[in-house]
N, C-alpha and C positions, 0 to 999 in steps of 0.2 A: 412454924410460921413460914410461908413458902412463897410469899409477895404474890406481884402481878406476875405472868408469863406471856412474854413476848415474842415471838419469831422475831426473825434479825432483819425484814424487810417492815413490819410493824415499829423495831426500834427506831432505824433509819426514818422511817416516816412521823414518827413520833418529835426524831431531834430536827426534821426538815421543820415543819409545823410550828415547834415553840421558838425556832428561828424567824419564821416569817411572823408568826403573835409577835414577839418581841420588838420586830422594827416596827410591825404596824404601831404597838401599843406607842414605841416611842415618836412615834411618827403622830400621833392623836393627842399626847400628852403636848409637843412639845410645838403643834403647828407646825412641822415641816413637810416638804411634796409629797410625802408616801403614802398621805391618806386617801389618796385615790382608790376607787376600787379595786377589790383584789378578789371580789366574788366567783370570776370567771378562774383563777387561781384554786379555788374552795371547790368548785363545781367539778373541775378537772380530778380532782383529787379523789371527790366521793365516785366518780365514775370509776379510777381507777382502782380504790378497794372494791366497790362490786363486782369487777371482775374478779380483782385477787380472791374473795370468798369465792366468786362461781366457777371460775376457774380449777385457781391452784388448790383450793379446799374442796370439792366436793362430797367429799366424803364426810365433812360434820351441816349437813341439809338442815336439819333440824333448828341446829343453832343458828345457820347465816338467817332462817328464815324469821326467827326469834327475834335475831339482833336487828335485820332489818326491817323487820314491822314496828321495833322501837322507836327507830331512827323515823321513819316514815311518819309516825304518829305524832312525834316531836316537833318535825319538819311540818307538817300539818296544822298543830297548834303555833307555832310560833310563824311560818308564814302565810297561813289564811288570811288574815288580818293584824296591823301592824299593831298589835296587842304587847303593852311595854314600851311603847315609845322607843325601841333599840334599832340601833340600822339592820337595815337588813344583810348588807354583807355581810354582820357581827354573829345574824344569826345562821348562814350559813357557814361561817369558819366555826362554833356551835356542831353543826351537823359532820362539819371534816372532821374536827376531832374524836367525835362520838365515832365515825366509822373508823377509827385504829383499834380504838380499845376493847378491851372483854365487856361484857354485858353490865356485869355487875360494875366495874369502871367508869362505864359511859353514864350509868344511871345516878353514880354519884358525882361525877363531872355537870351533869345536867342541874343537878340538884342545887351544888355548891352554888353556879352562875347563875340560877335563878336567884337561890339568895341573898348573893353580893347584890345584884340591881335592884334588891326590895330594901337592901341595908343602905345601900348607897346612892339611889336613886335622886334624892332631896340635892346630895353632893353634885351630881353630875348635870341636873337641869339648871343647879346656879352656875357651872363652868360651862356649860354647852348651851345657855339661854338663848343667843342668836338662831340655833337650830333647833326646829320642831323635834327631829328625831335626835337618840342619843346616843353617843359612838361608846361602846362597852368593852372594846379589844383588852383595857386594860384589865378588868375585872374577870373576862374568860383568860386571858393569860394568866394570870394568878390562882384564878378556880381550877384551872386544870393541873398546875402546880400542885396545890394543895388537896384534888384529888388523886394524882398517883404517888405523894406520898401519902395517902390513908392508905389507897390500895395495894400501895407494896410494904405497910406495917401491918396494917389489918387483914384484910382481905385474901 
């Protein structure tokens, strides 16, 4: 059993990340100022792991181009059109996280938070009825939880 493996600049960005999910989530759970946008924060981030693959990895081409046609595709489906009623910053901190992780990782990260918003979705238009769209920070904080512990028991 050999978990997930992480470089130490993947970890660091990993405990940056569920740092900033956590105040946003508690910032959306609890109504306080932070639920401002933080997309331009997400957006920064995914630009600087494609460097980090293009850059400092180049030598696994294969897989960056793997991981990131995932990511792209993802990115694709969830902001073409605002499909799921989720904000859209929600689904671009979605896409930052997916760019830390292993392949296999990101796919069950995606997976997990689709399914909290199909399980939970009923919950979340009665607490967020005043807003057309629906703020999900807290369901991808937790999805992402509960997918690196699969990935570092299972995986």
């Amino acid at each position: 059993m050999d978990g997930i493996s992480l470089l130490d600049i993947q970890l660091y960005a990993l405990f940056f990340l569920l740092g900033a999910f956590t105040v946003k989530s508690l910032s959306e759970m609890m109504n306080w100022s932070g639920r401002r946008d933080m997309s331009e924060l997400w957006m920064f981030f995914l630009i600087g792991f494609i460097a980090h693959d293009a850059i400092l990895r180049p030598y696994r081409i294969r897989y960056m181009i793997i991981k990131w046609a995932v990511i792209s595709t993802v990115a694709f489906l969830f902001l073409y059109k605002d499909i799921y009623f989720i904000v859209r910053d929600d689904k671009v901190a979605l896409l930052a996280a997916m760019s830390i992780l292993p392949l296999a990782s990101m796919l069950v990260t995606a997976g997990i938070y689709v399914l909290l918003v199909f399980l939970f979705k009923r919950r979340l238009r009665h607490s967020f009825s005043h807003s057309k769209m629906i703020p999900t920070m807290p369901l991808l904080t937790t999805g992402l939880i509960i997918s690196l512990l699969i990935s570092f028991f299972l995986i």
